[in-house]
C-alpha positions in Angstrom: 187.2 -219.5 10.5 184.0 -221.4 10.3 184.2 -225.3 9.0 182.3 -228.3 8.0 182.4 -229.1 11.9 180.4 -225.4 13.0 177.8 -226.2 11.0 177.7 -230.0 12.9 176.9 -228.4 16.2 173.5 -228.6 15.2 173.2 -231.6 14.7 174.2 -232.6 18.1 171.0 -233.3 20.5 170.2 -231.8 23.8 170.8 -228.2 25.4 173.8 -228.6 27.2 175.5 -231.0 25.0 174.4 -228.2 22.0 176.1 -225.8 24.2 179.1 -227.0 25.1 179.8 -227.7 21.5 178.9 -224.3 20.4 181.5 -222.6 23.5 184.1 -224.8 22.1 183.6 -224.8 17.9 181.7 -221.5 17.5 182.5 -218.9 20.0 186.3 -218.9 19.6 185.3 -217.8 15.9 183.2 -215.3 16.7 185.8 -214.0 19.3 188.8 -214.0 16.8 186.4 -212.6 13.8 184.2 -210.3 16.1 187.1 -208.2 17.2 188.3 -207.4 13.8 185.0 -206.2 13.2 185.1 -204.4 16.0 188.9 -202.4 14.9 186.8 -201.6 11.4 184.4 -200.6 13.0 187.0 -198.1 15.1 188.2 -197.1 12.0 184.9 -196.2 10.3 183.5 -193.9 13.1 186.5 -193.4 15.0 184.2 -191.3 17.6 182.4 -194.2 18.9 183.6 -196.8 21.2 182.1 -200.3 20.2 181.7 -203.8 22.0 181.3 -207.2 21.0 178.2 -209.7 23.2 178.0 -213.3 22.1 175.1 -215.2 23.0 174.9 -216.9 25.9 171.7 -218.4 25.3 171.1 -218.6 28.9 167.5 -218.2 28.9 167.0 -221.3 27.4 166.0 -224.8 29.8 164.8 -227.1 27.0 165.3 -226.6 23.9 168.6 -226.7 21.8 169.5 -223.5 19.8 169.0 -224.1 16.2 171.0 -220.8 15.7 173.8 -218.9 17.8 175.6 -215.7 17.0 177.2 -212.7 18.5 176.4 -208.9 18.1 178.7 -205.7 17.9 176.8 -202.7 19.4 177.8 -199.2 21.0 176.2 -200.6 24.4 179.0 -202.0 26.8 175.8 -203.6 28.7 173.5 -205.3 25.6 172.9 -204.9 21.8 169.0 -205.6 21.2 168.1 -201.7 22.4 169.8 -199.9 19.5 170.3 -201.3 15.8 173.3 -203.5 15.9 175.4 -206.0 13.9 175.3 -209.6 13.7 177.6 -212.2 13.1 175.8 -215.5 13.0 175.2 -218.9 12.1 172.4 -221.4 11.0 172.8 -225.4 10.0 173.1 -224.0 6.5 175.0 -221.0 6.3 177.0 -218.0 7.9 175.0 -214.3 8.2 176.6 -210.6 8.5 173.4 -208.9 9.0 172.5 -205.1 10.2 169.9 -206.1 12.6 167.0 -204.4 14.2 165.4 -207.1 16.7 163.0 -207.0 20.0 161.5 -204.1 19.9 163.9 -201.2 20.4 162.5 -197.9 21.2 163.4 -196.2 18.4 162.4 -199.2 16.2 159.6 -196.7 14.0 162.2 -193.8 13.8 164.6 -196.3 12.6 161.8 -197.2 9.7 161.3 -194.1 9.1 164.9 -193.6 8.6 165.9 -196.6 6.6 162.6 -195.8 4.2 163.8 -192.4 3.6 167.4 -193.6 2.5 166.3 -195.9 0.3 166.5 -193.8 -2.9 170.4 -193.0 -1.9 171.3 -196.1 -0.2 172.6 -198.8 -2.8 173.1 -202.5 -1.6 174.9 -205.1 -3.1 172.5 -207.3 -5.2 173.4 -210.3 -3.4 172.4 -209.1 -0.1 169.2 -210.5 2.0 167.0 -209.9 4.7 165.6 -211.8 7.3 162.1 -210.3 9.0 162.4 -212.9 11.9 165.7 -213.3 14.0 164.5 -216.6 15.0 163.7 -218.2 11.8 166.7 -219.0 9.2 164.4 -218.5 6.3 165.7 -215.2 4.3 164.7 -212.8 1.5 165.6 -211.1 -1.9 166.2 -207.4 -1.3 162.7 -206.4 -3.4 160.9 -207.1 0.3 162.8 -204.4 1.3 159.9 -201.5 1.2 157.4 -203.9 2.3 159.4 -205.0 5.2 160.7 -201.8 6.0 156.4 -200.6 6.0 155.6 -203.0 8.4 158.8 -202.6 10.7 157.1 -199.1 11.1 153.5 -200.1 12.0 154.0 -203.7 13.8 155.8 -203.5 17.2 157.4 -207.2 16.7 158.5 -206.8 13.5 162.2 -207.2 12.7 164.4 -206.0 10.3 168.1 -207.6 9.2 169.7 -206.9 6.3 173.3 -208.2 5.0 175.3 -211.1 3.4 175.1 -215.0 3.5 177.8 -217.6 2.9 176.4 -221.0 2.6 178.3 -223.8 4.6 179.7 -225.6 1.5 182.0 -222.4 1.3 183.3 -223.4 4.4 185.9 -226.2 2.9 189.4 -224.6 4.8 189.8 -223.5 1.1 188.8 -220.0 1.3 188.6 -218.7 4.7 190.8 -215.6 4.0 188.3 -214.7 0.8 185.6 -215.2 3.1 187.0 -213.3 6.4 187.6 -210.4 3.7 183.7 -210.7 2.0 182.4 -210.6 5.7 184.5 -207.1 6.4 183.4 -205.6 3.3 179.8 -206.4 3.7 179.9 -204.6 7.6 181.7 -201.7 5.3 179.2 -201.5 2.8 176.5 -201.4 5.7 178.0 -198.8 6.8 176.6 -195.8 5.5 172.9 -196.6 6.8 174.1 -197.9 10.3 175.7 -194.0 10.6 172.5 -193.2 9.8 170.4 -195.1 12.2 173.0 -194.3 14.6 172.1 -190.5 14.6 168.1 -191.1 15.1 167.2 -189.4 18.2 
């Protein structure tokens, strides 16, 4: 599980010294926590096959990721082309997050979907969104119809919806309560990831 020392990588400066503390601190975590995502995941829609990406950040020649995570998708070769999960994390907290990013081709059917769902489809109150991938600020769930309006009309608008944990959580004092709060929130997502799952 995430501790006090994750959330240090980012205070570390430079790229590659950055990186080689994220491989080593961070993407064991998301390794050990990603597949058991993965198995609920199995269980939930036992008809799919699912795969778990964590990023490599290889694109990158300068400047030090302020953020890293990994992504759970039904594409062996990439997650960014279909609506995907995310397990992530920022200086300041941890993110489970149902994420539409970069532009997938189906990103206005998926609006159109999510909008259409949002009479049925209860979230928990303490849930967020983000509207930018790359930005760790996040939202109250009243955004939602707004954000959802302008996922539909503005071809780089983003869309991620989930749960936070903030890093003073991550003590060594809770990390099974935690592990279990992070599988119920990719549970209670769910419902509107089979969904978006079926948009043609």
């Amino acid at each position: 599980m995430f501790t006090h020392k994750s959330f240090e990588v980012f205070d570390i400066v430079g790229l590659e010294a950055r990186m080689t503390a994220i491989r080593s601190t961070i993407q064991p975590i998301f390794s050990e926590i990603g597949e058991k995502l993965v198995g609920d995941l199995q269980t939930i829609f036992p008809d799919e096959a699912f795969y778990l990406h964590i990023a490599q950040h290889r694109r990158r020649t300068t400047h030090a990721p302020e953020n890293t995570w990994s992504a759970i998708s039904t594409q062996k070769r990439g997650y960014k082309m279909e609506a995907h999960y995310q397990l992530g994390i920022w200086q300041d907290y941890v993110f489970l997050y149902l994420s539409i990013i970069d532009q997938p081709k189906k990103q206005q059917k998926y609006a159109q979907c999510w909008q259409e769902l949002l009479t049925t489809a209860q979230l928990p109150g303490d849930f967020v969104l983000s509207k930018d991938h790359t930005k760790a600020e996040f939202f109250q769930l009243d955004e939602l119809p707004n954000a959802l309006e302008r996922l539909g009309k503005v071809k780089k608008a983003e869309l991620e919806v989930g749960k936070i944990w903030p890093a003073s959580r991550f003590d060594g004092q809770h990390d099974e309560e935690i592990e279990g709060e992070i599988r119920e929130a990719l549970r209670q997502l769910s419902s509107i990831y089979r969904q978006l799952m079926e948009v043609k």
